[in-house]
Biopython code that builds the backbone (N, CA, C, O; Angstrom):
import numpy as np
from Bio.PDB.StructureBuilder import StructureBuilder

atoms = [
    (1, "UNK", "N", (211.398, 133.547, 180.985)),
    (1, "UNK", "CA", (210.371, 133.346, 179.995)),
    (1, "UNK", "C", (209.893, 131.909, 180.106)),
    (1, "UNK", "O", (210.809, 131.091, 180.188)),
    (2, "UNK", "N", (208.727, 131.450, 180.125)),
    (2, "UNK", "CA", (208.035, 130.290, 180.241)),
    (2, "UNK", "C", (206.948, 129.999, 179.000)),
    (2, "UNK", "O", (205.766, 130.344, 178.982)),
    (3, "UNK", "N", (207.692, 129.255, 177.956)),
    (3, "UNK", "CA", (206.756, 128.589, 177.077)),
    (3, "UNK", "C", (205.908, 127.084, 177.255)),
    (3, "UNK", "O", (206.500, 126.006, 177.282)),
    (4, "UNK", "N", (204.744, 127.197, 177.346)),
    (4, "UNK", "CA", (203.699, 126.205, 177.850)),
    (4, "UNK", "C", (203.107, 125.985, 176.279)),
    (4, "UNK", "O", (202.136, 126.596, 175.832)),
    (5, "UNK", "N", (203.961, 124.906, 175.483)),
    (5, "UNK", "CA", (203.428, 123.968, 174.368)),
    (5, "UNK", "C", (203.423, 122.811, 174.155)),
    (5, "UNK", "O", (204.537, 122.332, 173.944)),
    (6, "UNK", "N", (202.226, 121.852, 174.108)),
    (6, "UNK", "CA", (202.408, 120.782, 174.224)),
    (6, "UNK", "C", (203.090, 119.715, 173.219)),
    (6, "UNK", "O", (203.428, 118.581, 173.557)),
    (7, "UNK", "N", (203.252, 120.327, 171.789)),
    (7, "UNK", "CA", (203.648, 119.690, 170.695)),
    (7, "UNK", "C", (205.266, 120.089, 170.877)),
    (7, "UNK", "O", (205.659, 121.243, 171.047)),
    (8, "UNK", "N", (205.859, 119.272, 170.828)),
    (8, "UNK", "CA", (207.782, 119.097, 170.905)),
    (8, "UNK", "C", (208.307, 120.137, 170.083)),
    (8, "UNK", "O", (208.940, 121.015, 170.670)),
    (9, "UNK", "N", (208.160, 120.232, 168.705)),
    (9, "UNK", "CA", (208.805, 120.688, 167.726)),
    (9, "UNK", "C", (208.402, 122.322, 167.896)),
    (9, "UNK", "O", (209.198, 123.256, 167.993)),
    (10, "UNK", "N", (206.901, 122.386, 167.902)),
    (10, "UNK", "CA", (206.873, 123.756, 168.156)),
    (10, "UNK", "C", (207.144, 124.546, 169.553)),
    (10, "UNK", "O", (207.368, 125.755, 169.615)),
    (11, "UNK", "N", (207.093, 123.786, 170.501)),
    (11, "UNK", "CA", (207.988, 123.778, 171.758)),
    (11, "UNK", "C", (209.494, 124.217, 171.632)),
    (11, "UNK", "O", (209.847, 125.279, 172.145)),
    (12, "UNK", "N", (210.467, 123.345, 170.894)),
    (12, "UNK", "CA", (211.543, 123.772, 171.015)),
    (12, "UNK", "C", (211.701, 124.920, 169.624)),
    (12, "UNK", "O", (212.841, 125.380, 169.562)),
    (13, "UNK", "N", (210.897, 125.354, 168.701)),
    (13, "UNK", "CA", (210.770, 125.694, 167.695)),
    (13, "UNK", "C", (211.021, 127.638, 168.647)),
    (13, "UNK", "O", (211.995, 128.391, 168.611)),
    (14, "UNK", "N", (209.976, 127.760, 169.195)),
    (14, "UNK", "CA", (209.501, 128.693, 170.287)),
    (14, "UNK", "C", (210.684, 129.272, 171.188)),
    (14, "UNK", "O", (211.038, 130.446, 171.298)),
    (15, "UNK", "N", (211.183, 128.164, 171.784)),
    (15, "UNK", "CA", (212.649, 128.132, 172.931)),
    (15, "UNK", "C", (213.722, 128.556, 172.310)),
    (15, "UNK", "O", (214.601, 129.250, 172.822)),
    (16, "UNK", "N", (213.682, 128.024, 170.812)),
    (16, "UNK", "CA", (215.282, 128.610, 169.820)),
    (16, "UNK", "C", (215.329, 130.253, 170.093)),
    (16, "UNK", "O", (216.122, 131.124, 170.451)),
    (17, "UNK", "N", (213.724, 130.059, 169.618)),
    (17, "UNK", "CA", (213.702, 131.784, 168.458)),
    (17, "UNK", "C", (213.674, 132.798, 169.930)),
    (17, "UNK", "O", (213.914, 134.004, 169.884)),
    (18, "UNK", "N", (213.315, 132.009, 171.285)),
    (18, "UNK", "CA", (213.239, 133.288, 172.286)),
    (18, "UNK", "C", (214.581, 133.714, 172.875)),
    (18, "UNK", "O", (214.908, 134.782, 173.392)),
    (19, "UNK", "N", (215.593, 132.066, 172.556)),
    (19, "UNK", "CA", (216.877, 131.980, 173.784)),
    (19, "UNK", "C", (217.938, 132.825, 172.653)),
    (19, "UNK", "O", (219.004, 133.372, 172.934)),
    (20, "UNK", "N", (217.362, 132.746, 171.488)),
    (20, "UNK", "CA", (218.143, 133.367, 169.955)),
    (20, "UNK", "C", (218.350, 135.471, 170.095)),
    (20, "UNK", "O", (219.103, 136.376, 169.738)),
    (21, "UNK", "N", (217.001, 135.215, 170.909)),
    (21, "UNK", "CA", (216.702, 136.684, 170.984)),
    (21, "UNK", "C", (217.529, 137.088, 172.306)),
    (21, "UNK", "O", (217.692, 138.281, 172.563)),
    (22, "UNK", "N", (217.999, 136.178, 173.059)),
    (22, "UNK", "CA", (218.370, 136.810, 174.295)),
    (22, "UNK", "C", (217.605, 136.492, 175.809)),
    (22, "UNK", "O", (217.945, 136.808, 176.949)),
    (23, "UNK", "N", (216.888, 136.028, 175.500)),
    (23, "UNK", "CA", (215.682, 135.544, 177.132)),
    (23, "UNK", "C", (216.488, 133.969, 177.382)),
    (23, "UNK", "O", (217.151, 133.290, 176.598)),
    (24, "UNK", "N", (216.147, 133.770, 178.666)),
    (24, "UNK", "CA", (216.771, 132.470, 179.240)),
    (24, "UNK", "C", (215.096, 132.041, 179.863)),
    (24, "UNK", "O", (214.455, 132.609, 180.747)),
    (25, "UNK", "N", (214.728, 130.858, 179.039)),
    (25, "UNK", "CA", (213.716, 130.235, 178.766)),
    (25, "UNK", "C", (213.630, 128.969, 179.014)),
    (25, "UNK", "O", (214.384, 128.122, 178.535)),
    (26, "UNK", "N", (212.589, 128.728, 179.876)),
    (26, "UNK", "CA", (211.682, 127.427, 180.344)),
    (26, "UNK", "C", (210.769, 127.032, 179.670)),
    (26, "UNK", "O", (209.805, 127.796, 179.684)),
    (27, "UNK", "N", (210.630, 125.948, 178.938)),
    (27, "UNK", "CA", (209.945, 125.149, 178.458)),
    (27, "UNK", "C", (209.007, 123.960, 179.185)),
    (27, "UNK", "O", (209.671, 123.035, 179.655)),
    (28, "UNK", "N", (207.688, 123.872, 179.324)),
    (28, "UNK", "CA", (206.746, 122.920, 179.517)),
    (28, "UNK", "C", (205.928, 122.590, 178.460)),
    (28, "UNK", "O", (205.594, 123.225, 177.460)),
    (29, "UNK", "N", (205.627, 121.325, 178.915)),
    (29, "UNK", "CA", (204.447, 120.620, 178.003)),
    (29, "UNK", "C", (203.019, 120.819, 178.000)),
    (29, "UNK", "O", (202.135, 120.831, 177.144)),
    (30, "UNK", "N", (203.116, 121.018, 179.621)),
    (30, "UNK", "CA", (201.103, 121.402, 179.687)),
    (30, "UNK", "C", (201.173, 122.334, 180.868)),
    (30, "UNK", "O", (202.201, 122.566, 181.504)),
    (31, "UNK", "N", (199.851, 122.903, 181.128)),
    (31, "UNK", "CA", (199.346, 123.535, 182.086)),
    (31, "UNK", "C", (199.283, 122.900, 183.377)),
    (31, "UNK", "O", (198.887, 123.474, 184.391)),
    (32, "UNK", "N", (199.559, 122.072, 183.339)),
    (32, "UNK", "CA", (200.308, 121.336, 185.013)),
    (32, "UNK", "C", (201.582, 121.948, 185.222)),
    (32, "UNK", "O", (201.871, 122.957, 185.867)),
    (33, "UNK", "N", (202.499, 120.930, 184.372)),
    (33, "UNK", "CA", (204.039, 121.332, 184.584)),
    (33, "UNK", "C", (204.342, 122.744, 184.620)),
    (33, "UNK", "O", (205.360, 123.190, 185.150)),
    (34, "UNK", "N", (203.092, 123.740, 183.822)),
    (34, "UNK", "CA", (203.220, 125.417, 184.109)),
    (34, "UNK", "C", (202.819, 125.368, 185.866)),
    (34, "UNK", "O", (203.820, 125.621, 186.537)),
    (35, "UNK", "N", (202.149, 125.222, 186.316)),
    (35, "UNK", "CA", (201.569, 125.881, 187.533)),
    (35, "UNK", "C", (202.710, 124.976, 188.292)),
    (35, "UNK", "O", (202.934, 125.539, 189.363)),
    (36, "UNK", "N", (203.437, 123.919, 188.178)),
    (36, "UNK", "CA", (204.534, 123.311, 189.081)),
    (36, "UNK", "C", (205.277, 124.601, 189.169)),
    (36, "UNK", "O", (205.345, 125.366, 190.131)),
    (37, "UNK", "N", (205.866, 124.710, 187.893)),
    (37, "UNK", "CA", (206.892, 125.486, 187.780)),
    (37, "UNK", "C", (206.733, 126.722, 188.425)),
    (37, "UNK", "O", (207.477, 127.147, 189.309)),
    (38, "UNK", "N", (205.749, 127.289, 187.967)),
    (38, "UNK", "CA", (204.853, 128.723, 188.872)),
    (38, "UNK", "C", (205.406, 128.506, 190.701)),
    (38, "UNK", "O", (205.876, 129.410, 191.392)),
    (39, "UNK", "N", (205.196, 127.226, 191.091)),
    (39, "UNK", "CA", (204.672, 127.823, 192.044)),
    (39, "UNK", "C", (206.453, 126.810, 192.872)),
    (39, "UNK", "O", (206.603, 126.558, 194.067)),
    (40, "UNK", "N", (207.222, 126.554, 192.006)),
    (40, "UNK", "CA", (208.520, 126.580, 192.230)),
    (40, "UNK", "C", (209.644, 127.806, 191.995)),
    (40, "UNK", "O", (210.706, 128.185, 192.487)),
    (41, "UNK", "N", (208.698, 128.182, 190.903)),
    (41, "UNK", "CA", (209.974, 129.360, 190.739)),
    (41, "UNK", "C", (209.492, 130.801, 190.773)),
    (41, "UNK", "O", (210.359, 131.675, 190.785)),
    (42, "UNK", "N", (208.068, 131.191, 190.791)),
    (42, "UNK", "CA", (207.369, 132.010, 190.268)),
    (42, "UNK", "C", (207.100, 132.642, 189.218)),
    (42, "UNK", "O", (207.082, 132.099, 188.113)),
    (43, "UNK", "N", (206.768, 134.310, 189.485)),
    (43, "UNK", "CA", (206.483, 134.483, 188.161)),
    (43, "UNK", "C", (207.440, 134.792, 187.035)),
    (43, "UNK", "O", (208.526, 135.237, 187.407)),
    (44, "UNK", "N", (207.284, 134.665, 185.886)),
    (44, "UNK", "CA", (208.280, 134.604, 184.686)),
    (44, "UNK", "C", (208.097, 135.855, 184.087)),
    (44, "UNK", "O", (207.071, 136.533, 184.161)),
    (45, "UNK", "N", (209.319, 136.191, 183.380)),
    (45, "UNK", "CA", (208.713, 137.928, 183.241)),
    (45, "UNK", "C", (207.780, 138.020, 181.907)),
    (45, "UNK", "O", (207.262, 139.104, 181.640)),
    (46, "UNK", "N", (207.585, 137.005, 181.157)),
    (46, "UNK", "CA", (206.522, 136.848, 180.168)),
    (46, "UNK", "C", (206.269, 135.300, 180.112)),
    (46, "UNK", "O", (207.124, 134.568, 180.611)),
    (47, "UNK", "N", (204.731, 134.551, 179.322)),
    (47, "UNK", "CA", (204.668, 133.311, 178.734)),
    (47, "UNK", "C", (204.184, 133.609, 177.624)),
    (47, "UNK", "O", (203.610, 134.626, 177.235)),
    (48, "UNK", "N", (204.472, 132.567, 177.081)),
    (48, "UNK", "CA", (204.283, 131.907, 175.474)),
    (48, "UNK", "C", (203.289, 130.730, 175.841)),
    (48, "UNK", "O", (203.650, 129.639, 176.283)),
    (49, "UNK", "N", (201.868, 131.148, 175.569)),
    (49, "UNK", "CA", (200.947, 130.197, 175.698)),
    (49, "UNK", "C", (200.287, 129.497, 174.734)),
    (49, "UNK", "O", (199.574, 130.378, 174.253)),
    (50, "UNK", "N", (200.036, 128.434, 174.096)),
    (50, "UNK", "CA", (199.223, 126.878, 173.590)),
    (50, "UNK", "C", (198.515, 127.332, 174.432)),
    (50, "UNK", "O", (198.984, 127.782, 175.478)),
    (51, "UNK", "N", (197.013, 127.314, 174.123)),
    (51, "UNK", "CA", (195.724, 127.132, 174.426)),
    (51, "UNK", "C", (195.175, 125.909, 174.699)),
    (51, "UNK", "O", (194.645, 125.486, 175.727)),
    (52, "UNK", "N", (195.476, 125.144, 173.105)),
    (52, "UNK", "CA", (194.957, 123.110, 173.471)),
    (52, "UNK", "C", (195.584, 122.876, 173.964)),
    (52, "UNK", "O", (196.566, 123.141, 173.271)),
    (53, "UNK", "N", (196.144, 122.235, 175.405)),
    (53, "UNK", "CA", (197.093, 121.574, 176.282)),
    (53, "UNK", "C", (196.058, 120.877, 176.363)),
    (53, "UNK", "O", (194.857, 121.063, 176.170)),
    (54, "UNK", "N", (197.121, 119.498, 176.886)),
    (54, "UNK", "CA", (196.241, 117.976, 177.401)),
    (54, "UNK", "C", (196.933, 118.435, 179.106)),
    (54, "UNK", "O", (197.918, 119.027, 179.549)),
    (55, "UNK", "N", (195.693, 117.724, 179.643)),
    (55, "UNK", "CA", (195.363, 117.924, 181.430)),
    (55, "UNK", "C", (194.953, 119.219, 182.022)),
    (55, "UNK", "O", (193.927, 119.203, 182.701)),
    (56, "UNK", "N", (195.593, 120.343, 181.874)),
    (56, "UNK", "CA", (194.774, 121.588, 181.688)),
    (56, "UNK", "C", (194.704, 122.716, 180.487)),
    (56, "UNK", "O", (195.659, 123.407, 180.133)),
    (57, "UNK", "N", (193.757, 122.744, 180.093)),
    (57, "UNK", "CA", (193.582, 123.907, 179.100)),
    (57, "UNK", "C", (194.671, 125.110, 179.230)),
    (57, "UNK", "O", (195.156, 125.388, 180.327)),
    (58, "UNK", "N", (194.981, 125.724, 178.177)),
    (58, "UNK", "CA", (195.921, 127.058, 178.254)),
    (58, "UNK", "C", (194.660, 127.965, 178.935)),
    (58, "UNK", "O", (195.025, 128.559, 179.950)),
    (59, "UNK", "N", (193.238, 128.180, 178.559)),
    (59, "UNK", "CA", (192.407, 129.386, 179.480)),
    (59, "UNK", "C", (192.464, 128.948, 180.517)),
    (59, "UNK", "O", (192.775, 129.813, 181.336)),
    (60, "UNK", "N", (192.319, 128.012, 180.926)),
    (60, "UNK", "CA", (192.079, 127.373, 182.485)),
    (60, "UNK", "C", (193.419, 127.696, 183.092)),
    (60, "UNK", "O", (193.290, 128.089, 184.251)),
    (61, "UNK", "N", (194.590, 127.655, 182.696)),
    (61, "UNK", "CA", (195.798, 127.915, 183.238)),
    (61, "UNK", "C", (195.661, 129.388, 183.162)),
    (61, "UNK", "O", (195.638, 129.964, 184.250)),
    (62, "UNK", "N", (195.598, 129.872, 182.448)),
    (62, "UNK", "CA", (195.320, 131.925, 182.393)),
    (62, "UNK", "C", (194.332, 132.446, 183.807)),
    (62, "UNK", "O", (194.493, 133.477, 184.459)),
    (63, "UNK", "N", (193.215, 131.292, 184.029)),
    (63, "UNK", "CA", (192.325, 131.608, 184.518)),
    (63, "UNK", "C", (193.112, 131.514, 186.640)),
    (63, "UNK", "O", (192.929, 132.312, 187.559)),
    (64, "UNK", "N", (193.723, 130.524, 186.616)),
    (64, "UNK", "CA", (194.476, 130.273, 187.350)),
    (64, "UNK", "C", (195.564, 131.094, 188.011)),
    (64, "UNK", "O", (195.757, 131.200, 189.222)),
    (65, "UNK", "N", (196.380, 131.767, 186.831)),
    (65, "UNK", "CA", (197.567, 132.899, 186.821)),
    (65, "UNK", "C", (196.606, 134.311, 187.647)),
    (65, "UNK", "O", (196.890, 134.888, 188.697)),
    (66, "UNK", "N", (195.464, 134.539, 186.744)),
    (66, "UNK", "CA", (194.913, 135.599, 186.765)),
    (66, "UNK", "C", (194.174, 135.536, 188.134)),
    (66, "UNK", "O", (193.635, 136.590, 188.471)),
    (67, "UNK", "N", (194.064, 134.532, 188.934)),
    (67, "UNK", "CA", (193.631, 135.001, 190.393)),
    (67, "UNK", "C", (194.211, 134.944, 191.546)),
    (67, "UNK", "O", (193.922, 134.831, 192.738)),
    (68, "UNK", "N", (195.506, 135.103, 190.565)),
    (68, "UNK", "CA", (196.649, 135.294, 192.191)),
    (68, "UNK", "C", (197.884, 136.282, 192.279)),
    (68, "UNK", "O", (198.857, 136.049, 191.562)),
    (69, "UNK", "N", (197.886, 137.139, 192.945)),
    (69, "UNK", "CA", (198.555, 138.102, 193.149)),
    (69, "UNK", "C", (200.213, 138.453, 192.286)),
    (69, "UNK", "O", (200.698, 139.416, 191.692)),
    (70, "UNK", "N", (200.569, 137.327, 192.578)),
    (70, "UNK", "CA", (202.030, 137.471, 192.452)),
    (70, "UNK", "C", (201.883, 136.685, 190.447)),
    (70, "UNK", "O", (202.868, 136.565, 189.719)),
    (71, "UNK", "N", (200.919, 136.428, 190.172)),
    (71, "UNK", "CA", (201.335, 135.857, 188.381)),
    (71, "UNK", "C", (200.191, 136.746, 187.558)),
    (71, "UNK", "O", (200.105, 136.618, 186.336)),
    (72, "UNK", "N", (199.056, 137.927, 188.507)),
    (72, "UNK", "CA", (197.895, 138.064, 187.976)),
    (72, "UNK", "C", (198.823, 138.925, 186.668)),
    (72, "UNK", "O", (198.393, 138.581, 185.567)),
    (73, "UNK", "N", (199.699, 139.700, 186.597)),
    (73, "UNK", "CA", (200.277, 140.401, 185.456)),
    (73, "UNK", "C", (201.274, 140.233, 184.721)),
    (73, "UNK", "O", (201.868, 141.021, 183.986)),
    (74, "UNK", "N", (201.509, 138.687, 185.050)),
    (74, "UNK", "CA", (202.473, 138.589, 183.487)),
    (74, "UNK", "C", (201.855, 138.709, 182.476)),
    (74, "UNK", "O", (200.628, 138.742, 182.380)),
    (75, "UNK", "N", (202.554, 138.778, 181.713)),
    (75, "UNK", "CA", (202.196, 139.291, 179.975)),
    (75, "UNK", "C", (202.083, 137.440, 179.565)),
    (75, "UNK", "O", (202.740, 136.490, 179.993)),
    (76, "UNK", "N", (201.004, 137.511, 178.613)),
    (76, "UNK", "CA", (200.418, 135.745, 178.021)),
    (76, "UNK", "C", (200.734, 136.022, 176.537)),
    (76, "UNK", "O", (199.880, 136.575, 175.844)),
    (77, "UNK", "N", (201.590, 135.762, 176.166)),
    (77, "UNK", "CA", (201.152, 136.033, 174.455)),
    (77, "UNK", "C", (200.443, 134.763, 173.885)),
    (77, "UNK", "O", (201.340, 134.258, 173.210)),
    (78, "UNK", "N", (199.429, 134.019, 173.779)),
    (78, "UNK", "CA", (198.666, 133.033, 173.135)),
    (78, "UNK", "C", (199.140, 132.902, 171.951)),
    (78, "UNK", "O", (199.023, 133.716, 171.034)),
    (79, "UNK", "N", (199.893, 131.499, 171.920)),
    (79, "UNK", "CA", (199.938, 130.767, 170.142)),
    (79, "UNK", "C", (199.147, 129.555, 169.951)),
    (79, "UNK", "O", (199.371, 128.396, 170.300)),
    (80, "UNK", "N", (198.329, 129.996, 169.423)),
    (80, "UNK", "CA", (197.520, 128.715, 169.260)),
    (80, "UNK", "C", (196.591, 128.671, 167.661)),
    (80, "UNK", "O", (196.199, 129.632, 166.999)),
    (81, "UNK", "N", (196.429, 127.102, 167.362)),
    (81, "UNK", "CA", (195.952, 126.834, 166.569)),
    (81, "UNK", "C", (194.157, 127.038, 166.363)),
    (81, "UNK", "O", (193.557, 127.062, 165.288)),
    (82, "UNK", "N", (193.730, 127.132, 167.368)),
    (82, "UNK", "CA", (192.186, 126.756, 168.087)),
    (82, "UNK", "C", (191.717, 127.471, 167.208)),
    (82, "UNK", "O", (192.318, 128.445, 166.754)),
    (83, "UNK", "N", (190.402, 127.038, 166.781)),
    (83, "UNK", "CA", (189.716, 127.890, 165.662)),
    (83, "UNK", "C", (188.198, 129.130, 166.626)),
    (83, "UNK", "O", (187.699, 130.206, 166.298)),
    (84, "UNK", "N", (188.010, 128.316, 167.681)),
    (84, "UNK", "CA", (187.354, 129.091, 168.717)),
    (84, "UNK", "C", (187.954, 130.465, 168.748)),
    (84, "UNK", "O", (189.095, 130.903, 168.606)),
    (85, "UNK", "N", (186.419, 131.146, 169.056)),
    (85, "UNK", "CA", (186.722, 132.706, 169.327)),
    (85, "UNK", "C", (187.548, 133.068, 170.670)),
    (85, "UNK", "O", (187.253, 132.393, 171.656)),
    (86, "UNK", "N", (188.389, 133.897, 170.799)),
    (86, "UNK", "CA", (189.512, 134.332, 172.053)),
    (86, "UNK", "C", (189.241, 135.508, 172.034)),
    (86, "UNK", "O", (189.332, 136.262, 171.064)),
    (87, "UNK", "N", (188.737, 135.867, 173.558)),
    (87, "UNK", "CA", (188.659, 137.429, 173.611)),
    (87, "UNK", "C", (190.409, 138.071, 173.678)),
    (87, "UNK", "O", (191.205, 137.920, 174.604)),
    (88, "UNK", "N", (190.520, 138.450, 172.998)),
    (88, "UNK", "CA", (192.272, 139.065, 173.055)),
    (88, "UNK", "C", (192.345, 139.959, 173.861)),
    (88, "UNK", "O", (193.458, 140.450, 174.050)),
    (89, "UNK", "N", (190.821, 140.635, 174.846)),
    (89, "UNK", "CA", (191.175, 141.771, 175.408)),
    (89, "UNK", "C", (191.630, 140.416, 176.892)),
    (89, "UNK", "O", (192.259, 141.030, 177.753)),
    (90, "UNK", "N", (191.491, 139.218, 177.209)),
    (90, "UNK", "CA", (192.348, 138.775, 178.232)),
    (90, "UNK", "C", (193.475, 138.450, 177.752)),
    (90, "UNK", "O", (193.740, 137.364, 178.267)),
    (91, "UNK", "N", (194.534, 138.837, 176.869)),
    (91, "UNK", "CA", (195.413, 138.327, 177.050)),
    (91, "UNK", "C", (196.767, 139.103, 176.371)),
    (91, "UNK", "O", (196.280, 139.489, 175.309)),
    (92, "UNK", "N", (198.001, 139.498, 176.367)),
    (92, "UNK", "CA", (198.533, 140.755, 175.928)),
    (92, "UNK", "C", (198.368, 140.548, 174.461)),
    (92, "UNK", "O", (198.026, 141.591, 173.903)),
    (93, "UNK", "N", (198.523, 139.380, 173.546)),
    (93, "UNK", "CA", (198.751, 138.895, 172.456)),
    (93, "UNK", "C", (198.200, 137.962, 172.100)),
    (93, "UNK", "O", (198.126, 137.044, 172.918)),
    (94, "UNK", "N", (197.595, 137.774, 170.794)),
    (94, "UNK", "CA", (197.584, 136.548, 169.882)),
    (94, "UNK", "C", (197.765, 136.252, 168.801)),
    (94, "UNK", "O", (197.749, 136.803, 167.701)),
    (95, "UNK", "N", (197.993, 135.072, 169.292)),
    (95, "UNK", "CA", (198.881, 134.980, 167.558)),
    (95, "UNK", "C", (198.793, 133.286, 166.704)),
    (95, "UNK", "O", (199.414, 132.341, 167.190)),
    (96, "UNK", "N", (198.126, 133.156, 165.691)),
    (96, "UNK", "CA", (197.469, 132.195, 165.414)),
    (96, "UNK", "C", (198.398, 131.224, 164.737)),
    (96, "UNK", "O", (199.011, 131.673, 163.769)),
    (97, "UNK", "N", (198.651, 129.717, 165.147)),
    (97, "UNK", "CA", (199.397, 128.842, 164.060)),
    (97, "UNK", "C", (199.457, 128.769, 162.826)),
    (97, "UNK", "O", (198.316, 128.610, 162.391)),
    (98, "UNK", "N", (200.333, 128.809, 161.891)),
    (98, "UNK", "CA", (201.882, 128.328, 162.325)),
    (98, "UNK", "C", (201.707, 130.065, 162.496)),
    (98, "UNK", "O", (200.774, 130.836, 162.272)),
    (99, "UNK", "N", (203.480, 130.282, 163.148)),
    (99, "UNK", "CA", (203.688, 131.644, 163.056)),
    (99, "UNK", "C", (205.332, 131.160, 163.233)),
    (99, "UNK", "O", (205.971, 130.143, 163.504)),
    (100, "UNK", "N", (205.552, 132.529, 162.906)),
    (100, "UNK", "CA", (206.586, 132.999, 162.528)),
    (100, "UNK", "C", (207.899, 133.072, 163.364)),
    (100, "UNK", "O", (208.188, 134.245, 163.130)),
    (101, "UNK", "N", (208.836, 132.642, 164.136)),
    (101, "UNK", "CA", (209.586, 132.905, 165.332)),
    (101, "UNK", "C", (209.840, 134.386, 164.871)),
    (101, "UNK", "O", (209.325, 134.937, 165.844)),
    (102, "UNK", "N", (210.296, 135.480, 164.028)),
    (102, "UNK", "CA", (210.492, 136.903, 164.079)),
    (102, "UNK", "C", (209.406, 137.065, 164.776)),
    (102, "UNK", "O", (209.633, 137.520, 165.897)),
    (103, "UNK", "N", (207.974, 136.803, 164.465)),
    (103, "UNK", "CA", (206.724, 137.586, 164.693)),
    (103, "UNK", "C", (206.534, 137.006, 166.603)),
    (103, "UNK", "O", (205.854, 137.583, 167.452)),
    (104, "UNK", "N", (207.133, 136.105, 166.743)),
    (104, "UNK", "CA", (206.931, 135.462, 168.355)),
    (104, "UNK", "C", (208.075, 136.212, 168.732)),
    (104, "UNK", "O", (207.468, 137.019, 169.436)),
    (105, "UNK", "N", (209.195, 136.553, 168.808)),
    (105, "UNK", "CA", (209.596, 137.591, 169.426)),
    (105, "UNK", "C", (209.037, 138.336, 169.637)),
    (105, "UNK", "O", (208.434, 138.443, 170.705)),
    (106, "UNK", "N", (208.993, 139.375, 168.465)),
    (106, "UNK", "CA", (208.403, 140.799, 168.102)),
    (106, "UNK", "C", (207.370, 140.790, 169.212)),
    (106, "UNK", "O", (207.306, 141.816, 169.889)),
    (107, "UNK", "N", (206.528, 139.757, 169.510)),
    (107, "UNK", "CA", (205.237, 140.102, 170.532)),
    (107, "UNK", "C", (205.779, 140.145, 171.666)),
    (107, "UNK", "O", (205.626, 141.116, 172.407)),
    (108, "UNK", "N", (206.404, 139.241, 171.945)),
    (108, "UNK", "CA", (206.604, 139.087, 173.247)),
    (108, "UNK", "C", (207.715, 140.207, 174.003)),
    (108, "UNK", "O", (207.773, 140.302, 175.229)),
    (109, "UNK", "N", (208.624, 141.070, 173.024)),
    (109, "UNK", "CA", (209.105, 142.132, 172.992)),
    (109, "UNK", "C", (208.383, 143.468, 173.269)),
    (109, "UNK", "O", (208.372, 144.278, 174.196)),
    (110, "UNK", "N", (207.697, 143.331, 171.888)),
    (110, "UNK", "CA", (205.981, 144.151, 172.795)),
    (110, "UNK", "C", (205.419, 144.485, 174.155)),
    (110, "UNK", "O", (205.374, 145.540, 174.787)),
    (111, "UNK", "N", (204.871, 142.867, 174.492)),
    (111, "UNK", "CA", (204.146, 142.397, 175.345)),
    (111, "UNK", "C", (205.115, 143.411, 176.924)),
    (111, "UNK", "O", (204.562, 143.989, 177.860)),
    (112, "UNK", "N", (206.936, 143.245, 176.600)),
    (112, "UNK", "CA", (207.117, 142.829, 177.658)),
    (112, "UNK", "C", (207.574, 144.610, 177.943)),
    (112, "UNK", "O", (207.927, 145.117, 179.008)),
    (113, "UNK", "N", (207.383, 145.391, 176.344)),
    (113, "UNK", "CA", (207.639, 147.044, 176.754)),
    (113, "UNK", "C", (206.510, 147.155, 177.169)),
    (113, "UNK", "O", (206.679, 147.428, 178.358)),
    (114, "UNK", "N", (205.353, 147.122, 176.961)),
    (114, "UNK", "CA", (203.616, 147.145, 177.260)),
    (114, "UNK", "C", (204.074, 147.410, 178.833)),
    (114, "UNK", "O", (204.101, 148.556, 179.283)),
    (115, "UNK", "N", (204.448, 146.198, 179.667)),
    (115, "UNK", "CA", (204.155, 145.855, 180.727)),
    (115, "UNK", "C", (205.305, 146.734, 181.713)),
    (115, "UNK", "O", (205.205, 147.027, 182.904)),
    (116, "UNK", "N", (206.420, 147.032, 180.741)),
    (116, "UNK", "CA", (206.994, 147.962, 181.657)),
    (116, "UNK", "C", (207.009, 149.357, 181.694)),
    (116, "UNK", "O", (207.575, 149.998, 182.580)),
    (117, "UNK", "N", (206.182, 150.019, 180.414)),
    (117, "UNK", "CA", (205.677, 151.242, 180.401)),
    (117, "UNK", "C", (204.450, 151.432, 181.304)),
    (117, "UNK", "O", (204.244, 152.592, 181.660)),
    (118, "UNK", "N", (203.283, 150.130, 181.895)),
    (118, "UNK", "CA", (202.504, 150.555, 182.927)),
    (118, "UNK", "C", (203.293, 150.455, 183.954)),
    (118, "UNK", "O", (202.518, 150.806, 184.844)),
    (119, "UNK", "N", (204.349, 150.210, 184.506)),
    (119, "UNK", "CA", (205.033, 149.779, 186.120)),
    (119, "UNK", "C", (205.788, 151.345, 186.228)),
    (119, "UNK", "O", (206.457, 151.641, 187.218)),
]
sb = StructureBuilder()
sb.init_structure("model")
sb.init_model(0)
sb.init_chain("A")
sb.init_seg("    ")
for serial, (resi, resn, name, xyz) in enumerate(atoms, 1):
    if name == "N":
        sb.init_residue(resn, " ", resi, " ")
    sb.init_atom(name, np.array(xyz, "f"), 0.0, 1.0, " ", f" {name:<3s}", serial, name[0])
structure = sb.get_structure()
C-alpha cells in the first residue's frame, strides 16, 4: 500500500489506520518520491492519494500511473481537501478532508475487492 500525503500528521494519521488494518504500508510526501518509489519497487496493490502535493500534483501523478502498463490499474482512493471539481469516474474513490481512518480503510478495502472481482 502506498500513501502519497504531503502533510506529516495526516500522513502518518493514514499509515496507522492502514498498518492497524493489516496492509504493510509506504508512506511518501509528494508525487516525486511516489514515482521514485514506483519505479523502485513497482506497483502497490492500492494508493492513498493527496491531490495538493508540492512538485507534482496528485492528477499529474494519476496521469502518469495511468499511462503505463504495469501501474495503469491500481486502485487510487483520493483524500483530499481541494474544493475543485474531481471526476470520480478516474479514480476508484473519493473521499474529502478530514475523514475518518474507519471510512479510509473501508475504501480502500472496497477499492481493493473492486479490483479483484474484475481480475
Amino acid at each position: 500500500m502506498l500513501v502519497v500525503e504531503d502533510d506529516r500528521s495526516t500522513r502518518e494519521l493514514h499509515r496507522a489506520a492502514l498498518t492497524h488494518a493489516g496492509y504493510r504500508v509506504v508512506a511518501v510526501e509528494d508525487g516525486v518520491d511516489a514515482l521514485r518509489y514506483l519505479d523502485s519497487h513497482g506497483p502497490p496493490a492500492a494508493m492513498v492519494l493527496d491531490l495538493g502535493l508540492p512538485r507534482l500534483h496528485g492528477t499529474d501523478l494519476h496521469r502518469e500511473m495511468t499511462a503505463h502498463k504495469l501501474t495503469e490499474r491500481v486502485p487510487v482512493v483520493v483524500v483530499t481537501g481541494e474544493d475543485r471539481i474531481i471526476d470520480e469516474r478516474d479514480f476508484s474513490c473519493v473521499l474529502r478532508k478530514p475523514i475518518d481512518p474507519e471510512k479510509l480503510v473501508a475504501a480502500v478495502e472496497h477499492c481493493l475487492h473492486q479490483r479483484e472481482s474484475r481480475e
